[in-house]
C-alpha positions as CSV (number, residue, x, y, z in Angstrom):
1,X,123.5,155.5,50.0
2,X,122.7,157.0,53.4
3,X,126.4,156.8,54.6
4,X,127.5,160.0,56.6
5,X,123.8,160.6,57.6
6,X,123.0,162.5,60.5
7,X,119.8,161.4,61.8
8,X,117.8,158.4,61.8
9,X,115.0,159.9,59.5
10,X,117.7,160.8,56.7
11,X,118.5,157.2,56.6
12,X,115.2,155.8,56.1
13,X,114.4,158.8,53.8
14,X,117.4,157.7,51.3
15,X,116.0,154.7,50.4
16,X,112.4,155.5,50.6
17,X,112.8,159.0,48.5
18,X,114.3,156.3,45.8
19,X,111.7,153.6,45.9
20,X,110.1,150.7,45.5
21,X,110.0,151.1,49.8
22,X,106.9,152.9,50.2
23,X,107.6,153.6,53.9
24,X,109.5,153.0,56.9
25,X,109.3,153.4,61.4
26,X,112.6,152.5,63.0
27,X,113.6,153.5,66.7
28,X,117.4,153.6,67.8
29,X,118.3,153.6,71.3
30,X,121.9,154.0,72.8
31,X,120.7,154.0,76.7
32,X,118.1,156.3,77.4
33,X,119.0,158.5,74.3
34,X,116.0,156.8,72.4
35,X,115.7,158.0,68.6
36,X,112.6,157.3,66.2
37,X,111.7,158.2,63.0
38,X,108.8,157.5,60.6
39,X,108.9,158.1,56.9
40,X,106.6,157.3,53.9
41,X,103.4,155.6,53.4
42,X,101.1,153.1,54.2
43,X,100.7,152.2,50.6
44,X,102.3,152.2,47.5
45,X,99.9,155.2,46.1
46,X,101.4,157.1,49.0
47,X,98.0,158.2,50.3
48,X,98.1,157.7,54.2
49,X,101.5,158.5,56.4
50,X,103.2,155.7,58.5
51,X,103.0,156.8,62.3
52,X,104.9,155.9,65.0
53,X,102.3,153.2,66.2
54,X,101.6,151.9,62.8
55,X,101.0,148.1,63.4
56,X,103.2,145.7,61.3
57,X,103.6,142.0,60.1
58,X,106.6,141.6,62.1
59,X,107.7,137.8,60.6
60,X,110.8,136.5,62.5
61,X,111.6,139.0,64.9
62,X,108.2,137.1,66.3
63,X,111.1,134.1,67.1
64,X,112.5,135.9,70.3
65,X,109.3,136.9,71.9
66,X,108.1,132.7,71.5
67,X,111.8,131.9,73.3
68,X,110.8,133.9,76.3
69,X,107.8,132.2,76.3
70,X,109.2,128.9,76.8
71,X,111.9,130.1,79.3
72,X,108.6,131.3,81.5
73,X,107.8,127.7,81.5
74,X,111.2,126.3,82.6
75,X,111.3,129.1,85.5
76,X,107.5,127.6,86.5
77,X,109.0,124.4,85.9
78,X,106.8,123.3,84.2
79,X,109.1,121.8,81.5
80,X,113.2,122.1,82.0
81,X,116.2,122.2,79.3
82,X,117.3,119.1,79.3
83,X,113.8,117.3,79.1
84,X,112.9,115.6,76.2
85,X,109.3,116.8,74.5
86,X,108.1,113.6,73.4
87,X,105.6,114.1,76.8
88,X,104.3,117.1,75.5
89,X,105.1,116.4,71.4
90,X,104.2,112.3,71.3
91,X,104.2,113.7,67.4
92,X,108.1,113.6,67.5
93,X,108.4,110.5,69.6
94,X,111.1,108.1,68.4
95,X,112.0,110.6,65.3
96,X,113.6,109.1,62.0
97,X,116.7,110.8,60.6
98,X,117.9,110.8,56.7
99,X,121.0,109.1,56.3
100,X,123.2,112.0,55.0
101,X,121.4,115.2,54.5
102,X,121.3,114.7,50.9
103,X,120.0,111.5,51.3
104,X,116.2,110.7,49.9
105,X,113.5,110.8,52.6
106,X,112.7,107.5,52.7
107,X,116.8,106.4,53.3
108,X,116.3,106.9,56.9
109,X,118.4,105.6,60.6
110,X,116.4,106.3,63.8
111,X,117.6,108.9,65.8
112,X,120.1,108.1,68.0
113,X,118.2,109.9,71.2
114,X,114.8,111.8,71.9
115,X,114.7,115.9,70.8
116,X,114.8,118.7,73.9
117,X,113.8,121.7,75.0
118,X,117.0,122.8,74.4
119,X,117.2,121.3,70.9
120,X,113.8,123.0,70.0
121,X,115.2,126.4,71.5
122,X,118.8,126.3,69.7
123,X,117.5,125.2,66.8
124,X,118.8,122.1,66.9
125,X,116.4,119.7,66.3
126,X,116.7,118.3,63.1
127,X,113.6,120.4,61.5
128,X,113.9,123.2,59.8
129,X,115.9,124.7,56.6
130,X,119.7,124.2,56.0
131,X,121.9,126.6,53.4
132,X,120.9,124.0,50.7
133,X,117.2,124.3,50.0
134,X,117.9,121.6,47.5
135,X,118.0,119.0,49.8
136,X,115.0,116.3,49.3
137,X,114.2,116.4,53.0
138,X,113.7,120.2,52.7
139,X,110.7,120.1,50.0
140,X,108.6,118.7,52.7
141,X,108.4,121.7,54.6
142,X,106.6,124.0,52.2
143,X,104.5,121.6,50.7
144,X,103.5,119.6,54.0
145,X,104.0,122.5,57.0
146,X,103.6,125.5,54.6
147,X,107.1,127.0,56.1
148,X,108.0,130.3,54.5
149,X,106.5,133.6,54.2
150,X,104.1,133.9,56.7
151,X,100.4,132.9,55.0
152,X,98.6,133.0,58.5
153,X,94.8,131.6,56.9
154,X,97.1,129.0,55.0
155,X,98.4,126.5,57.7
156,X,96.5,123.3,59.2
157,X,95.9,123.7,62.7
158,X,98.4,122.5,65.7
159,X,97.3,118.9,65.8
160,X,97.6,118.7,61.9
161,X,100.6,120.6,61.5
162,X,102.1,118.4,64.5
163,X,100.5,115.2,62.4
164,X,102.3,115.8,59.2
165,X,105.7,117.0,60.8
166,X,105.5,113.7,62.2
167,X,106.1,111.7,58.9
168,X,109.0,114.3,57.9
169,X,112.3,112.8,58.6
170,X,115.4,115.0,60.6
171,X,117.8,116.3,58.6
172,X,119.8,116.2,61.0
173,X,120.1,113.9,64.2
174,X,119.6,115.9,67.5
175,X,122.0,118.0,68.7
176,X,123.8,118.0,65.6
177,X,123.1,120.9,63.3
178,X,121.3,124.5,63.3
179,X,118.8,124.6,60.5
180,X,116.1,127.5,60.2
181,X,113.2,128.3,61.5
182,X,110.7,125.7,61.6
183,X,111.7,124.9,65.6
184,X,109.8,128.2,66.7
185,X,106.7,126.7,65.2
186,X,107.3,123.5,67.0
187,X,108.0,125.7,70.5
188,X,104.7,127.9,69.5
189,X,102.6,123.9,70.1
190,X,104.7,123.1,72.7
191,X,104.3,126.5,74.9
192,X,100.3,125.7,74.0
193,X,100.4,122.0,75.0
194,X,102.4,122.5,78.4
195,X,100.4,125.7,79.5
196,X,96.9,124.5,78.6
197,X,96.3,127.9,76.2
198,X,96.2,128.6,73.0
199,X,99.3,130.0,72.5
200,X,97.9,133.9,71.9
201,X,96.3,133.3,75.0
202,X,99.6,132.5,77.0
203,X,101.6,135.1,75.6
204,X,98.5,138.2,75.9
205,X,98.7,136.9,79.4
206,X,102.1,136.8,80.3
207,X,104.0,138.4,78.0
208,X,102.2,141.5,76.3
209,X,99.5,142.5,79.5
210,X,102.9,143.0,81.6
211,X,105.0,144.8,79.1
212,X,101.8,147.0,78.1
213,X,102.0,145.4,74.4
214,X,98.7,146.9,73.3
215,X,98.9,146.5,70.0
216,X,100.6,143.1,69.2
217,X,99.7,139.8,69.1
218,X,98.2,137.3,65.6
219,X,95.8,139.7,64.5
220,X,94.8,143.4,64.6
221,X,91.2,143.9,65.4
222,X,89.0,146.3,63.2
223,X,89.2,149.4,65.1
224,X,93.3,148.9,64.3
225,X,92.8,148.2,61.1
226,X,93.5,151.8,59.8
227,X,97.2,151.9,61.2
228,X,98.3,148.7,59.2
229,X,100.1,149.1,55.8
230,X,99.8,147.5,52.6
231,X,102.2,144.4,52.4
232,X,104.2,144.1,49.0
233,X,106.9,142.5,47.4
234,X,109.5,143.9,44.8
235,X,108.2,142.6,41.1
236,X,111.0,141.7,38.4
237,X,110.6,145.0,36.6
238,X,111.1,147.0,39.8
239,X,107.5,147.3,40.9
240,X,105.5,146.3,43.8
241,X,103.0,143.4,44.0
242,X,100.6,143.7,46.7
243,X,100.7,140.6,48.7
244,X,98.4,141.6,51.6
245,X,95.8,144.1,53.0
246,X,95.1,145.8,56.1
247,X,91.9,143.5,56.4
248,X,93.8,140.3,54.8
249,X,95.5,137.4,56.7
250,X,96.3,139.3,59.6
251,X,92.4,140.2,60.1
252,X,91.2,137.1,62.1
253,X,93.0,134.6,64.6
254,X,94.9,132.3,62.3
255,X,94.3,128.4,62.6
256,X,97.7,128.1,63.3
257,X,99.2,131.1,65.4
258,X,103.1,130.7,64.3
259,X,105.6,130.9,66.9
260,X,108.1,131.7,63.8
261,X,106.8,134.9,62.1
262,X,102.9,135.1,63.3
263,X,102.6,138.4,65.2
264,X,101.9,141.7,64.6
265,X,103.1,144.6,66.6
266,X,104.3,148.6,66.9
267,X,107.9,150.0,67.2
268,X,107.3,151.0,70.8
269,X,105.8,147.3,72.0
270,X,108.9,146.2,70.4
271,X,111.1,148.6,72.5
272,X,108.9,147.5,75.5
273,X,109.7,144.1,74.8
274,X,113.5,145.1,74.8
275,X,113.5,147.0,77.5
276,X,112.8,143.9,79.8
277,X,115.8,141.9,78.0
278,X,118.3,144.4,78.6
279,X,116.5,144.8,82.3
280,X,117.3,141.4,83.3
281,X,113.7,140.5,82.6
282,X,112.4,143.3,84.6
283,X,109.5,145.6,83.5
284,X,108.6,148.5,86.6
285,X,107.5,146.5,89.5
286,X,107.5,142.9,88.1
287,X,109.4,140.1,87.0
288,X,109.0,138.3,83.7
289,X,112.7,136.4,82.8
290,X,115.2,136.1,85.8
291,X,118.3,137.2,85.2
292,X,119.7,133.4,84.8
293,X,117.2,133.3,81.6
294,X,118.2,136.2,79.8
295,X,121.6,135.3,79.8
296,X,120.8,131.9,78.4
297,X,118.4,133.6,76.0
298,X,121.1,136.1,74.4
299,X,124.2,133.4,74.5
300,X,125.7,132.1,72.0
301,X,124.9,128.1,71.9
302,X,126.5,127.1,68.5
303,X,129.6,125.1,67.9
304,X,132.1,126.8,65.2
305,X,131.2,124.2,62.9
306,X,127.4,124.6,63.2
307,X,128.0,128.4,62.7
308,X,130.2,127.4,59.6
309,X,127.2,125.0,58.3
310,X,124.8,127.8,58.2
311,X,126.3,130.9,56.3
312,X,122.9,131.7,54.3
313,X,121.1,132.2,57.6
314,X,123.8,133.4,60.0
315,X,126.5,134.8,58.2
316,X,129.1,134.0,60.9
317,X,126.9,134.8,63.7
318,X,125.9,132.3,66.8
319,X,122.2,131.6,67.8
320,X,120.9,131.9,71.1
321,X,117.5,131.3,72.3
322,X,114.8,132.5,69.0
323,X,117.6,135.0,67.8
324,X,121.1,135.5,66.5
325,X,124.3,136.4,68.8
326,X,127.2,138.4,67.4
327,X,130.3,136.7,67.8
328,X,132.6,138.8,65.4
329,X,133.4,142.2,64.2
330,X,133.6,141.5,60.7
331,X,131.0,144.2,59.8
332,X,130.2,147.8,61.1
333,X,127.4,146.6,62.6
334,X,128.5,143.4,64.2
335,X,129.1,144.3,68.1
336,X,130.1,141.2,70.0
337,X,127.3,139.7,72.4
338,X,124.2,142.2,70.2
339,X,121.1,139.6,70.1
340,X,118.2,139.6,67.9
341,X,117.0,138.8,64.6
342,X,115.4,140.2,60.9
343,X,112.1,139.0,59.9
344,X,110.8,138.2,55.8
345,X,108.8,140.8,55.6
346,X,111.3,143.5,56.2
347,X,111.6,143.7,59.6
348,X,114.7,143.7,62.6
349,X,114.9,144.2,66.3
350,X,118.5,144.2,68.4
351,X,119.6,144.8,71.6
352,X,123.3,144.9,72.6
353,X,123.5,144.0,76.5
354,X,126.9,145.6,77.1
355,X,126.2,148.7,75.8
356,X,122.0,149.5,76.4
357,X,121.5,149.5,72.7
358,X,118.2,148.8,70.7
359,X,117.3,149.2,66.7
360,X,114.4,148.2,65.3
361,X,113.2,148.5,61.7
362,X,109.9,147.9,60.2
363,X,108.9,148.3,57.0
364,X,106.2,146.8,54.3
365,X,108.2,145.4,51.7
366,X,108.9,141.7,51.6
367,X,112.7,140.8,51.9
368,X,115.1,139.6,49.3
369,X,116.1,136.4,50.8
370,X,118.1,136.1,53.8
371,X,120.6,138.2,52.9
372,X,120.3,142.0,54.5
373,X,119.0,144.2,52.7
374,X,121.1,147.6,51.5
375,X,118.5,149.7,54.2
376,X,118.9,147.1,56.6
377,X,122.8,147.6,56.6
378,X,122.6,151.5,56.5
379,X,120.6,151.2,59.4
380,X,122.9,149.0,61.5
381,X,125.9,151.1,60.2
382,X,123.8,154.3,61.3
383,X,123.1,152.5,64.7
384,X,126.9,151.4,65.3
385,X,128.0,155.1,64.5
């Protein structure tokens, strides 16, 4: 659809020209030649503009900013990699395991050892969501934990959350296999527990203050409220259903701030955020990540086999810390050693350390599964170009 184009805002204009995408804000940057581009609306009746500092429910891409988080910790050493987080978790103490992944949830073996930092932060844990969501051990985490699109006024607070992911077996034992997503909520209590914050706290103080994140964090205050689109999803007959407001779940501090998909944020905080990464954890005249960190953070961590397992989610590529690694060429967009991730509700942020490159997208409209969406590839193909 948009291959051939010659700017970012033709691009994002091809698909939004065509509909159901009301709207779109997506920065490229290839070293300090830093396009942007904002097209469409707010809303589906197309009555108020996108901007550049439009504030969006950013999902998953919220995963990477929750890893540096944690890697702040280990540099105060406060926790380390290799330490287990029963300590700081008792919740996941002594954790059960089903027998085979397909087994029942109440055919269970104990684990054969305690869960790590380093479990939690490569996703290697035993919670979360494999390729097969068919599993029995899987139905537990949307009914119990309420994983899946983010529904920030939905989810029992920490202590609950941690108390029913306690009686939720591993699908996996530790160390084992990558499954999806539900470690960054686990990371989100942990960074809480070990700092004494909540975690928006933590990260407003550490994280967004330095980097001069203004607008992001778990919700958007009422004077914002103005620059924060409609949230939809695609109906059956081609449609949008409205799934959120500007003064909807995102309008007060959840109970649960989720370290997998809970933040809000802009293009440019985003880019700010980036910036440090591809800095060496650097922003001006201070120091947020050494350089040690970043390099664990965007480094592959993931076994061939475990990349193999995990197709749906990963589609050949490694995982790092809270994001994805490129390990192959096998698409136009796939540039060995670019980090980052895509988020639910249309959303994806990269950086390529080699090379100085960012792309971010952010849009309104819910994603089709995990699979990337026709934009989202135009966009990486436009990036790679």
């Amino acid at each position: 659809m948009a291959t051939g184009a010659t700017n970012l805002h033709d691009v994002l204009n091809a698909h939004v020209s065509e509909g159901p995408l009301p709207g779109a804000v997506a920065l490229v940057a290839r070293g300090d030649r830093v396009e942007r581009a904002e097209v469409g609306s707010a809303d589906a009746a197309g009555t108020t503009p996108l901007t550049r500092d439009s504030i969006f429910r950013i999902a998953s891409i919220t995963k990477p900013v929750i890893a540096v988080a944690v890697l702040m910790l280990v540099q105060d050493r406060r926790i380390a990699l290799d330490e287990t987080v029963d300590r700081w978790l008792p919740e996941l103490a002594s954790p059960m395991v089903v027998r085979t992944p397909a087994s029942p949830v109440d055919d269970l073996v104990p684990a054969v050892r305690e869960i790590t930092v380093l479990d939690l932060l490569t996703f290697r844990s035993g919670h979360g969501f494999p390729s097969d969501f068919s599993l029995p051990a899987v139905a537990p985490l949307f009914t119990e934990l309420r994983q899946g699109p983010p529904q920030p006024q939905h989810v029992p607070a920490p202590d609950a959350w941690m108390a029913a992911l306690s009686r939720i077996p591993l699908l996996h034992q530790p160390g084992e296999g990558w499954l999806y997503n539900t470690a960054s909520d686990i990371l989100g209590v942990l960074i809480a527990r070990v700092s004494g914050r909540s975690l928006p706290e933590f990260l407003a103080e550490r994280v967004f203050e330095p980097l001069g994140m203004a607008d992001t964090g778990f919700e958007v205050p009422a004077a914002k409220r103005d620059r924060v689109p409609h949230y939809y999803r695609q109906d059956g007959s081609g449609g949008l259903e409205p799934l959120d407001t500007p003064d909807g779940q995102w309008s007060t501090v959840p109970p649960f701030p989720s370290g997998a998909g809970g933040l809000v944020s802009t293009v440019d905080d985003w880019y700010a955020f980036a910036r440090m990464l591809l800095a060496d954890g650097r922003a001006g005249d201070r120091t947020l990540l050494s350089p040690v960190s970043v390099r664990q953070l965007t480094t592959d961590h993931l076994t061939r086999p475990q990349r193999d397992a995990s197709t749906l989610f990963l589609e050949g590529q490694g995982w790092g810390f809270g994001g994805s690694v490129d390990v192959t060429e096998t698409d136009p967009w796939n540039v060995p050693g670019r980090y980052g991730w895509v988020g639910g509700t249309g959303t994806a942020a990269h950086i390529t350390p080699s090379t100085g490159a960012v792309t971010i997208l952010l849009t309104q409209l819910e994603a089709n599964g995990p699979v990337p969406s026709t934009l989202l590839r135009d966009f990486w193909r436009y990036a790679a170009a």
